[in-house]
N, C-alpha and C positions, 0 to 999 in steps of 0.2 A: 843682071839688069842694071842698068846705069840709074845713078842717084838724080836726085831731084832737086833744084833752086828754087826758092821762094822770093819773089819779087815784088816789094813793096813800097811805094814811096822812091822809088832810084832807088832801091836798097836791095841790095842783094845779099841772100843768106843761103848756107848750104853746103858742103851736100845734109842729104838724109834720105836714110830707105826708105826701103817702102812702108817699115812698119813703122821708122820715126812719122813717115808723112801720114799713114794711117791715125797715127797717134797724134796729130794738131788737128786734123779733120774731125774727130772723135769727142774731142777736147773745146770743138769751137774756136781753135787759135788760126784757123785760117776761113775766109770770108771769098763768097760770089766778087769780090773787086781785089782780091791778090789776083797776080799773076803766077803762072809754074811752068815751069819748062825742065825735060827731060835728058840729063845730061848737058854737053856744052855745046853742043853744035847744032843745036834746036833753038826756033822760034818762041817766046813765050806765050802763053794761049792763061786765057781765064780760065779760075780753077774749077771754075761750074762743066769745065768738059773732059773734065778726069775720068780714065777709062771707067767701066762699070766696080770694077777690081776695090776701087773701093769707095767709101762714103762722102754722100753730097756735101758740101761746104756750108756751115750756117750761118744765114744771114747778120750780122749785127750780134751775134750772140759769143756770150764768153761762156758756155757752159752746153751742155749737149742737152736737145728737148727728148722730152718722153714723148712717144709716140701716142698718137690719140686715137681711141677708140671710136669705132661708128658708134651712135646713140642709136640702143635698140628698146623702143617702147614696152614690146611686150617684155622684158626682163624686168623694166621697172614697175610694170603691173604686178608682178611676181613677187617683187619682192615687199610692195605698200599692201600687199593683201597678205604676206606673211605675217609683216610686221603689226596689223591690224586684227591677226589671229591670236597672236601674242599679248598684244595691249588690253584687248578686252575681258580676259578675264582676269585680267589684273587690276584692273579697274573696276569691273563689277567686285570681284575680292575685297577692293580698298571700300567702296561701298557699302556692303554689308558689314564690314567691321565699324564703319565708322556709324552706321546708319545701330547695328549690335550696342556701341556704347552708347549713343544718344538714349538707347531706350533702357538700359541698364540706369542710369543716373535719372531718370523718368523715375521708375518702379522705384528706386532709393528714395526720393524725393516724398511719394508717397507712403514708403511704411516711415518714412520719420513720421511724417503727418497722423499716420495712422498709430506709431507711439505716444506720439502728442496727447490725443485724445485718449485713448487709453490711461496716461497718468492723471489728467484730467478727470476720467470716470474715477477712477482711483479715491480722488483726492474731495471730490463733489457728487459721488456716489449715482451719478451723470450723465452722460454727455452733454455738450455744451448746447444750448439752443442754437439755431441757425442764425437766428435774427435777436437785438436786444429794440423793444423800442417801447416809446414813451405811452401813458394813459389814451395819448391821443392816434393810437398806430401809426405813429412817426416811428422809423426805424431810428435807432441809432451806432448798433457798433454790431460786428458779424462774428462769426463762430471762428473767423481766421487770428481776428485778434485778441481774441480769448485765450488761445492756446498758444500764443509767442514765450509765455517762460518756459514753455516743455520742450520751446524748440530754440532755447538760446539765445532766446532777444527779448530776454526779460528787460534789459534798458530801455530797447522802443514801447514796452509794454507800461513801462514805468510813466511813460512822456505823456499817456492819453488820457485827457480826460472823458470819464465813463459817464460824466453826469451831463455830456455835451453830446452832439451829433458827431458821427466820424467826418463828413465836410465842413464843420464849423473850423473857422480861422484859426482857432489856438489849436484844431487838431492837426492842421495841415501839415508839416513837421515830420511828425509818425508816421504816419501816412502817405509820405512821399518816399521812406526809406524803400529798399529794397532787400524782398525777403528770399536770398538764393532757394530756400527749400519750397517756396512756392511758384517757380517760374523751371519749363522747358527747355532744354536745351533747342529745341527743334522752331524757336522761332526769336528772333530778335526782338520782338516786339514786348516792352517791358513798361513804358507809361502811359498813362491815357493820356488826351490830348491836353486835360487840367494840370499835369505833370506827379497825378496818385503813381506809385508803382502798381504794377498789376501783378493780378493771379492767372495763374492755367489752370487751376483744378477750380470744380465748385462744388459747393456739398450737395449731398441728396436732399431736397428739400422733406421729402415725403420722412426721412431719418429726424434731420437737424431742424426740427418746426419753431416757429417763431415763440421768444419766452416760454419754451417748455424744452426742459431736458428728458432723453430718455434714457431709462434705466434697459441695460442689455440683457437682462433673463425677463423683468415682465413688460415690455413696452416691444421690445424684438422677438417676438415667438416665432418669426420663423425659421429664427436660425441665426446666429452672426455671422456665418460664413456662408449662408444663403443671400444677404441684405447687403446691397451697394450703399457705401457713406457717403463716397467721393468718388468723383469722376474726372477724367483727361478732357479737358474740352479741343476746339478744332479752331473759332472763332466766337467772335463777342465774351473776348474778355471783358473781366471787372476787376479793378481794383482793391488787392485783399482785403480792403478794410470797410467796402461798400456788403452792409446787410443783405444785398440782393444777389449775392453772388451767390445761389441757388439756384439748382433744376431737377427734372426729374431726367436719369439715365436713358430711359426708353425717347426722350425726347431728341438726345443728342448723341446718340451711336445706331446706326444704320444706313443702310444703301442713301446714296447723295449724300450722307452729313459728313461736314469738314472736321479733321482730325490732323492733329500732331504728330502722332504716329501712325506708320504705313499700314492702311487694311484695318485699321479700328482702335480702341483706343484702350489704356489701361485704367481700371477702376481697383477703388478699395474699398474692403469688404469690414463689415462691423467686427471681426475679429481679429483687425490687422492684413490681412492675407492682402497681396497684392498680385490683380490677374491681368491678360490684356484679353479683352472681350473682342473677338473678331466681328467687325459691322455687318456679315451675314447671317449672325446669331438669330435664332428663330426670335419672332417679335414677341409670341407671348412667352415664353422663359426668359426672356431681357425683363418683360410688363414684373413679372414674377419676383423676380431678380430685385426691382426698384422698390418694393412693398416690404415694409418688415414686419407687419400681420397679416397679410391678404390670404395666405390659409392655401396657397399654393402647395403641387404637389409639384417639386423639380427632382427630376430621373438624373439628366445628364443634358450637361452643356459645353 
C-alpha cells in the first residue's frame, strides 16, 4: 500500500505507513483540519475521512481520550446501598464503644465518690450529712463538699469557709472550681447560669439527711448493698456545693425520666458497689432500693 502525506500549514511531511499513521492518530498528533493524502498522485482530503482501517483524528487534543461509559443508575444504586451495608455497622460499632467508655468513666466517677465516703465513715465514724445548715434551717454547705480531701481537692476544701453559706461572696471562689470526679462525660453542661460548677450525681436524700450522719451497721439495716447513696441524674442539675443537691432515686429513674446514660441510670450503693439500674426496674424494688430501713424484702433485681 502506498504511504501517506501529512499536510499542514503548506507543509508537507512524509511518507509514513500505515502504522506510523496509526500511531499520530492514536497519539492525537493529527487533528479533524490536517489534510492526508495517499501516495503522490492523489488529491488531499481531511483526515476526518480516513478509511474505517483506522482511528478517528482528535479534535484539539495532544493526547488520546478514554472512552466514556454510558451512566447506568442502577449500578450506582448498587453500589451506595453496598456501601451503606458496610458503614453502618461500623458506625453503630464506633457507637457503642464510644457510648461503652462514656459509661465506664461514669461508674469510675462514682466508686471514687463512693471511696470518698467511705474514708470519710472511716475517719468520723459516719457518713457525711446531706445538708449542714444553721439554728435557723438555712442550709449552708452539702455532703459534696465535705468529702473533697478524700477525693483530692483538699485545696478547694481548704478555700471554704464552713462558718458561711456556700453562695456567700467569700465562698464564691471554691465554688466555682470544677470537680472532674463530679461531672459526666455524657453532657457539656458544667455551670449554672451564676457561674457555680455543677454536679451529675445527687445524694440519696432519704441516706444523706440533713445535720445527721449515719452510721452503716445501725442507721442502714437494710443492707449497704441493698440502699442507693447516690444517683446518676438526667437533668436539673445543681451545683456541687448547693446543700440541695438531693433526691430520692425512685423519683428520678423510670419510664419518661431523663438520664445521662442510655436506658437508665448508674447509682451507688452504701457499700461502694456501683450498678446501672435500668429505668424499667420494677417501682416498688427501686421504692425498696431508696430506704435504708424500710424492712423490705428484695429477691432479685
Amino acid at each position: 500500500m502506498a504511504d501517506w502525506y501529512l499536510k499542514r500549514n503548506e507543509q508537507i511531511t512524509g511518507p509514513y505507513s500505515d502504522q506510523e499513521l496509526e500511531d499520530l492518530l492514536t497519539t492525537g498528533k493529527i487533528t479533524k483540519t490536517d489534510l492526508i493524502r495517499q501516495g503522490t498522485d492523489r488529491q488531499f482530503q481531511t483526515a476526518d475521512s480516513l478509511p474505517e482501517q483506522f482511528s478517528r483524528p482528535h479534535e484539539n487534543a495532544s493526547y488520546p481520550k478514554t472512552p466514556r461509559h454510558r451512566f447506568d443508575p442502577v449500578n450506582l444504586v448498587l453500589v451506595l446501598l453496598i456501601a451503606v451495608a458496610i458503614l453502618i455497622p461500623l458506625l453503630d460499632m464506633q457507637f457503642f464503644r464510644s457510648s461503652g467508655r462514656r459509661r465506664s468513666v461514669t461508674k469510675n466517677h462514682l466508686k471514687q465518690i463512693g471511696l470518698a465516703l467511705h474514708i470519710y465513715h472511716e475517719q468520723n465514724t459516719t457518713f457525711p450529712p446531706g445538708a449542714l445548715s444553721d439554728s435557723k434551717d438555712h442550709p449552708f454547705q452539702s455532703w459534696q463538699a465535705l468529702i473533697l480531701p478524700y477525693l483530692d481537692h483538699e485545696s478547694v476544701f481548704k478555700q471554704i469557709d464552713f462558718q458561711k453559706s456556700w453562695d456567700a461572696p467569700e465562698n464564691r471562689p471554691p465554688f466555682q472550681e470544677e470537680i472532674s470526679v463530679y461531672l459526666s462525660p455524657n453532657t457539656s453542661q458544667t455551670r449554672s447560669r451564676e457561674g457555680y460548677a455543677l454536679s451529675h450525681f445527687a445524694g440519696n436524700k432519704l441516706v444523706l439527711k440533713q445535720n445527721q450522719g449515719m452510721k452503716i451497721r445501725e442507721s442502714i439495716t437494710d443492707g449497704s448493698s441493698n440502699t442507693i447513696m447516690a444517683v446518676e441524674l438526667g437533668e436539673g442539675f445543681k451545683p456541687w456545693g448547693d446543700p440541695s443537691s438531693l433526691t430520692v432515686p425512685s423519683t428520678v429513674i423510670g419510664p419518661g425520666q431523663k438520664s445521662l446514660s442510655r436506658g437508665g441510670n448508674h447509682v451507688l450503693f452504701c457499700d461502694g458497689r456501683v450498678m446501672f439500674v435500668d429505668r424499667n426496674i420494677d417501682p416498688a424494688i427501686l421504692k425498696a432500693l431508696s430506704t435504708p430501713d424500710g424492712g423490705e424484702t428484695i429477691i432479685d433485681y
